[in-house]
Each structure stands twice: as C-alpha cells, then as structure tokens.
KEKOLSE-447813 format. One line per 10 residues: their letters; for each residue z, x, y negated of C-alpha. Coordinates in steps of 0.5 Angstrom, whole numbers, plus 500, padded with zeros to 3 digits. Each point is the difference from the previous one (the first is absolute). Layout:
a> Z:X:Y  ... $
//
This chain:
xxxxxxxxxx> 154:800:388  502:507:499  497:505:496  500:505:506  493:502:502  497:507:505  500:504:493  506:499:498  504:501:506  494:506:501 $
xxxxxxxxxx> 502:502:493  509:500:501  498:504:506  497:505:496  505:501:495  506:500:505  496:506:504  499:495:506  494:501:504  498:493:503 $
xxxxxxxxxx> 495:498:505  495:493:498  504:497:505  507:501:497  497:499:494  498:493:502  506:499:504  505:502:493  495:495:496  502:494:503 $
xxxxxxxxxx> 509:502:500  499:502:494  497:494:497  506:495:505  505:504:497  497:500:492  499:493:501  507:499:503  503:503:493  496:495:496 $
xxxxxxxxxx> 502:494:504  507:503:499  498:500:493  499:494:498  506:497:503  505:506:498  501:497:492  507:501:495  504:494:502  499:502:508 $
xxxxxxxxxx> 506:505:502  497:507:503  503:501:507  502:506:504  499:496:507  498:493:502  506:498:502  507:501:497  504:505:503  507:497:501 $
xxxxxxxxxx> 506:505:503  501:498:507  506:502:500  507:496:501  505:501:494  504:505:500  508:498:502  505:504:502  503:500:508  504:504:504 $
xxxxxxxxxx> 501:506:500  503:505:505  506:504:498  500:508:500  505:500:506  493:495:503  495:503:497  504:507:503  502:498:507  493:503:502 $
xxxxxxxxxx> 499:507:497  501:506:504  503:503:494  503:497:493  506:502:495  504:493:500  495:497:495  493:504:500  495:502:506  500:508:502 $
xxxxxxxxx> 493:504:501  499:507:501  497:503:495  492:501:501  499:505:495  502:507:500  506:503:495  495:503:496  497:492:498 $
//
C-alpha cells in the first residue's frame, strides 16, 4: 500500500500554489497511491541483469531492402516538361532581381 494519504496530497498542493477542493484532494489521493504503487511494482521486477527498454515491443524497420530498379531517362523524364534545356527542367524565377 502507499504512503499517499489526504495530507500529503493537500500538502503538494499547497506547495505547488494549487487551490484543491476535499473532493479533488480525494479523488488525487486514490491515483496517486495507484501510480506510487505501479512504480514499486515496476521496482521490484526492474534488477541489473533486466535490460532497460524504450518500448515494450521491438521496433523493426518495416521496409523493403533498398535495390535499385529502373530509372527513366532525361529525354523520359523530360518528355513532359513544358520547359527543359536538353538536360534540366526550366522554371520562372519566383524572386525578384533584387534576390
């Protein structure tokens, strides 16, 4: 059981500057004293020889191997441009001639 009682919530409050009422106060004394008696729990079970975890199931990368495929070619890739050079994409300049 936890050490969590009224007073000692009604205490933290006071300290933290947070005006509670009886009813918050009873309510914040019983999650409390779960969470306080989670930790313990968790304690108790987490010993040198048990590796520390960030997730409770191992993370995998999910995707395929990276292998390289078919590529188009400048003249594929530029068939569709409204504007190219022979080898580059053209674009209007969105800055002024200042930039």
């Amino acid at each position: 059981m936890s050490e969590i009682t009224a007073d000692v919530v009604s205490h933290l409050a006071n300290l933290a500057r947070i005006a509670l009422t009886p009813e918050e106060i009873e309510k914040l004394t019983g999650e409390l004293g779960v969470i306080v008696d989670s930790v313990a729990k968790v304690s108790e079970v987490a010993t040198p020889d048990v590796p520390a975890t960030s997730h409770p199931i191992r993370l995998v990368n999910v995707f395929r191997p990276d292998v390289p495929g078919e590529t188009l070619t400048t003249e594929q890739a530029l068939a569709g441009a409204p504007e190219h050079d022979g080898s580059r994409f053209k674009v209007s300049a969105i800055l002024g001639e200042e930039q």
